[in-house]
N, C-alpha and C positions, 0 to 999 in steps of 0.2 A: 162308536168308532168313527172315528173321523181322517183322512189323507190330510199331510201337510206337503208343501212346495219341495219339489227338490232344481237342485241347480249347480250344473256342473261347468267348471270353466276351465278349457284348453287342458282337458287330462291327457296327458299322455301316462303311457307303463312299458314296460320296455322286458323285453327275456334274454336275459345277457346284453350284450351289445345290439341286437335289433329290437327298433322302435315297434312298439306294437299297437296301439292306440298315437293318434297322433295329433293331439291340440283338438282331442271332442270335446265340445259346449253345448248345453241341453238345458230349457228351461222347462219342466214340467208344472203344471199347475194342481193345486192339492184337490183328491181325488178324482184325479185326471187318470185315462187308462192308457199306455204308450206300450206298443210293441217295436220294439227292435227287431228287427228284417234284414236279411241279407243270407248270403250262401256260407256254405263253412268256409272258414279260413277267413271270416271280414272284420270277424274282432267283437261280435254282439256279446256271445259270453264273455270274454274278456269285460266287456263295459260291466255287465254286469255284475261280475264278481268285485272290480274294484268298486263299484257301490256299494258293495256289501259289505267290504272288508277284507276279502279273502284273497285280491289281489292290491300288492304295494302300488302305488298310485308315485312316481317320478317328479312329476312335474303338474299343476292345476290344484285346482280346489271344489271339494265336493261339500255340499251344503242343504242342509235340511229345515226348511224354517229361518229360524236366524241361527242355526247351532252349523260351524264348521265342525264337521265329521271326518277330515280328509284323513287323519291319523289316526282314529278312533280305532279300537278292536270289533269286530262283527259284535259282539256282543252288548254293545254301548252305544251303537246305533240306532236301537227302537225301530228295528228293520225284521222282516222273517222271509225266509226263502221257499219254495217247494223246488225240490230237485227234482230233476227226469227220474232217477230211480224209486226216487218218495221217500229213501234211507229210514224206513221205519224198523223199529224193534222190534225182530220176529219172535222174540221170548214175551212181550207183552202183548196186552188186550188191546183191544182199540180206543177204550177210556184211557187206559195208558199211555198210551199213545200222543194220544191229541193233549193230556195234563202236565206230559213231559217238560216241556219249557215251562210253565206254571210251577213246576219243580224244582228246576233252577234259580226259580228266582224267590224261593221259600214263600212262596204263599199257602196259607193256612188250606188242612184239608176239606173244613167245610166251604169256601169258597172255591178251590180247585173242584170239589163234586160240581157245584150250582154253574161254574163256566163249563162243566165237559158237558151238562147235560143240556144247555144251552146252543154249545157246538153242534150235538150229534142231533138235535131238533133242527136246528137251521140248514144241516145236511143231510137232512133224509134220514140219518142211521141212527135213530128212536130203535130200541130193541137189539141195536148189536156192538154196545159196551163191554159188554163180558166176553165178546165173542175175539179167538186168535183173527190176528191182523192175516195169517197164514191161512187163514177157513175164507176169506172176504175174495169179494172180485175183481178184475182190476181198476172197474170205476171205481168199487167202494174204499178200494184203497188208498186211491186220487182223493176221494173227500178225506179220509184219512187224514193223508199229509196236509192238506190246505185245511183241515182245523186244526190243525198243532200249530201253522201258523198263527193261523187268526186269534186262539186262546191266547197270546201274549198279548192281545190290541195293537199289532204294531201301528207306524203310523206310515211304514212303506212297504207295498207287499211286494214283494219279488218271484217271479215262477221263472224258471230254468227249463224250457220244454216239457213241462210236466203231462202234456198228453199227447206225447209220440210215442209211449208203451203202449196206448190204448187200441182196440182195434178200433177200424174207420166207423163203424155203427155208433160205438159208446165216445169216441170224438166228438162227432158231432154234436151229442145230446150234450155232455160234459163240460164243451166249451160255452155252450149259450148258459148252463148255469152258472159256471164261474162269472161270465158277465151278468149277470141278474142279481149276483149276490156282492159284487163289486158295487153295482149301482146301490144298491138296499145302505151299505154300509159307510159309502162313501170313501172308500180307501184309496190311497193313492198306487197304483201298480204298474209296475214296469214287467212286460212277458216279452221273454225272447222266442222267437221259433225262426224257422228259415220256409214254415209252410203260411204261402200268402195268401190263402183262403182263411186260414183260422186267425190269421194278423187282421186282416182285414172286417173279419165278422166279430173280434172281438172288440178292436182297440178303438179309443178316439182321436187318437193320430198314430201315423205309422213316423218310423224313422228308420228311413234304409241307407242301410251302411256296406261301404266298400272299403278292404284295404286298409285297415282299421281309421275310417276318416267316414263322417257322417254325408249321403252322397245327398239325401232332399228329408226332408221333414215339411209335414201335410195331414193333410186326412186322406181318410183309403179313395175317397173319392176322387181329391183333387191328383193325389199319386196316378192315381191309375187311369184316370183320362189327361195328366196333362203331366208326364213325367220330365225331369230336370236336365237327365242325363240321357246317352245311347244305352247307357247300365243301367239306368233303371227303367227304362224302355223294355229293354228285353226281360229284365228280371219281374216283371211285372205282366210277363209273357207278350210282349209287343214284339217279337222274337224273329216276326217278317220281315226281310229291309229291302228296298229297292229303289236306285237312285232317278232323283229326276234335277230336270233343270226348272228354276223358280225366277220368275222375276213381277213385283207389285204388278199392278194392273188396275184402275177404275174400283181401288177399295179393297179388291181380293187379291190372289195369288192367280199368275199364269201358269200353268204347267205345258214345258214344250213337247210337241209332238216328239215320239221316237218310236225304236222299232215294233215296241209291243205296245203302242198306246198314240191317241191323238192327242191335240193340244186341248185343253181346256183350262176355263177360268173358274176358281171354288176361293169361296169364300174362307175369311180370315178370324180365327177365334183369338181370343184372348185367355188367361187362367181363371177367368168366370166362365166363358161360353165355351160348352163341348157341343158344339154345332159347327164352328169352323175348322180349318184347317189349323197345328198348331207349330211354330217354328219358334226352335232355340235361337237368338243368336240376329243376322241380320235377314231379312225374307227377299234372299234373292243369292244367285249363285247355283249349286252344284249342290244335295240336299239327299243326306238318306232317310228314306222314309218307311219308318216303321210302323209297323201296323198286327192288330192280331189276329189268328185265323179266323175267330167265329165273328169278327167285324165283316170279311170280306163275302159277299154272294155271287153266286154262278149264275150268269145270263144265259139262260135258255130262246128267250127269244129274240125280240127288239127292244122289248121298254128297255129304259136304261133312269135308275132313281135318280130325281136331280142331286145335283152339288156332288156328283158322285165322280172319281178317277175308273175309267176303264182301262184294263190291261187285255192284253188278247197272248190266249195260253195253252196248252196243249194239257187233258188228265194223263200222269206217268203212273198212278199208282191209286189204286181205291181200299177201304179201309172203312169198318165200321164197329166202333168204339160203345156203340150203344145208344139209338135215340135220333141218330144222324150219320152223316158218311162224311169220311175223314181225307178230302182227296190232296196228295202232293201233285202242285199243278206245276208244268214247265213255264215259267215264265222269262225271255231273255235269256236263254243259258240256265238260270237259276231254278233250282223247285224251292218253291212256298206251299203252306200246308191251307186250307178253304176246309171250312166244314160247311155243310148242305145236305137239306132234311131228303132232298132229291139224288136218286140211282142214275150216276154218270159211266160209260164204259171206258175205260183205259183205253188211251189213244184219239178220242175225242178231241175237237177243236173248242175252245169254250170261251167265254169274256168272262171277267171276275170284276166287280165294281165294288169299289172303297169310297164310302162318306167319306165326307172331308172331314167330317169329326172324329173319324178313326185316324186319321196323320197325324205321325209327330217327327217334324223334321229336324235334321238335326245333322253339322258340317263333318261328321263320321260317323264311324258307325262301331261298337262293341262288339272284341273279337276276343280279349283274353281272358284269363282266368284268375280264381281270387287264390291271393297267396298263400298257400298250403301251411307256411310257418305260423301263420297269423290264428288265433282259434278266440 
């Protein structure tokens, strides 16, 4: 089983009169793994479905290999999908199950036996063909639906949230096989979720979307230390902001003294190096800078780590999440969240130091929300 190319140019899809995808382009590479990311309402399932077929495609062109698909019926796409629900047949077995599409397309029963037993070996479920899909657990159910895919060979796999029924234990296990069994097979796969831990521990690049409009495409790495947007900043949980004034310096970035901080000079990264500071746009000016809680550390005494911004902050509120303490510190007016393995008292004076590699500056800052109509 092998992934081919897909390739999408300026789709838009529309529900009534409102645009809902809006001129997304994606080149994926065959047996490439890409997740789709973003909040509800940003249009990921939607992309996905008009890949699939199941949603009319307006305007662009969808493309698989060298076969334009953009018209095609799901079913003529050489595509399979796993839904969030799994949509299995609770009147059959679990060899039924996974032979169903192998059914449709009239293939002989002895070949249908030789692919189920094939499926249910490659997923662990050796011994539970005979057994109702309704007696199974909800991982085994998940491998379930993902060999009913896989028995047709597509040549694009598609998952629709397929493991947000699961509980967070069998998550986690479930997703590193899906990826293990991706890589084995070489299939091309597109997963949407909106949870950026399992985006990121799955895919080989992310593509985060806002507003049904594609906001950065990347790998988890470069997303997540060197984001595009203030949206994907925060959505990527950089979700701290606090403004400063910036202007070049001798190679780095100045940062001017203010109320809750001196001036200092920190070095300048670029989308390779997450060692410096990182700024959208021009590096100088009026600059909000986001940052995440477990970047920042609480200065208990004097060292102070180089290349590092100090803020000087007041603890409003202590909090422990498990493993570490979770403090909202007053900083300027504002509370920002700090986690630290160390027991601080509510009301304390404290200094918080941010690497320069945790900054991502940027000429606003992300305040609204994604639009509800859009799915």
């Amino acid at each position: 089983m092998t992934g081919e190319a897909l390739s999408l140019e300026r789709i838009e899809t529309a529900f009534g009169s409102t645009l809902i995808l809006k001129g997304v382009s994606l080149a994926v590479e065959p047996g490439e793994f890409v997740a789709l990311l973003g909040s509800s309402g940003c249009g990921k399932t939607t992309l996905l479905r008009a890949i699939s077929g199941f949603v009319d495609v307006r305007a662009g062109r969808i493309q698989v290999g060298e076969r334009d698909i953009t018209h095609l019926p799901p079913e003529k796409r050489d595509m399979a999908m796993v839904f969030q629900s799994y949509a299995l047949w609770p009147h059959m077995t679990t060899a039924e199950n996974i032979a169903y599409g192998l059914r449709l397309r009239r293939i002989d029963r002895a070949e249908r036996r030789r692919r189920v037993q094939e499926i249910l070996g490659m997923l662990g479920l050796d011994g539970l063909g005979d057994r109702a899909v309704t007696a199974l657990s909800g991982g085994q159910r998940q491998r379930v639906a993902l060999g009913r895919a896989l028995a047709i060979n597509p040549r694009i796999l598609l998952l629709d949230e397929p493991l947000s029924n699961l509980d967070a234990r069998i998550r986690h296990t479930v997703r590193h096989e899906i990826k293990a069994l991706q890589q084995q097979l070489g299939i091309t796969t597109i997963h949407v979720t909106h949870d950026r831990e399992e985006a990121m521990i799955m895919a080989d690049r992310l593509v985060v979307m806002e507003d049904g409009e594609i906001r950065q495409v990347d790998t988890p790495e470069a997303i997540y230390n060197r984001p595009a947007s203030p949206f994907v900043a925060a959505f990527m949980g950089a979700d701290n902001v606090i403004w400063l004034d910036i202007q070049p310096d001798d190679g780095g970035l100045k940062v001017a003294a203010s109320d809750y901080s001196d001036a200092v000079l920190l070095p300048l990264g670029n989308k390779r190096d997450a060692a410096g500071i990182h700024v959208e746009g021009e590096p100088s000016g009026r600059k909000a800078a986001h940052f995440r809680s477990e970047a920042a550390t609480l200065l208990l005494d004097d060292q102070v780590p180089p290349d590092s911004l100090v803020l000087r902050g007041v603890i409003r509120q202590s909090t422990y999440p498990g493993g570490f303490y979770r403090y909202a510190v007053d900083i300027g007016g504002d509370s920002f969240m700090v986690d630290d393995q160390r027991r601080v008292t509510p009301g304390d004076r404290v200094r918080v130091a941010l690497p320069a590699g945790a900054l991502s500056l940027f000429s606003q800052v992300f305040e609204g929300e994604e639009n509800e109509t859009v799915h």
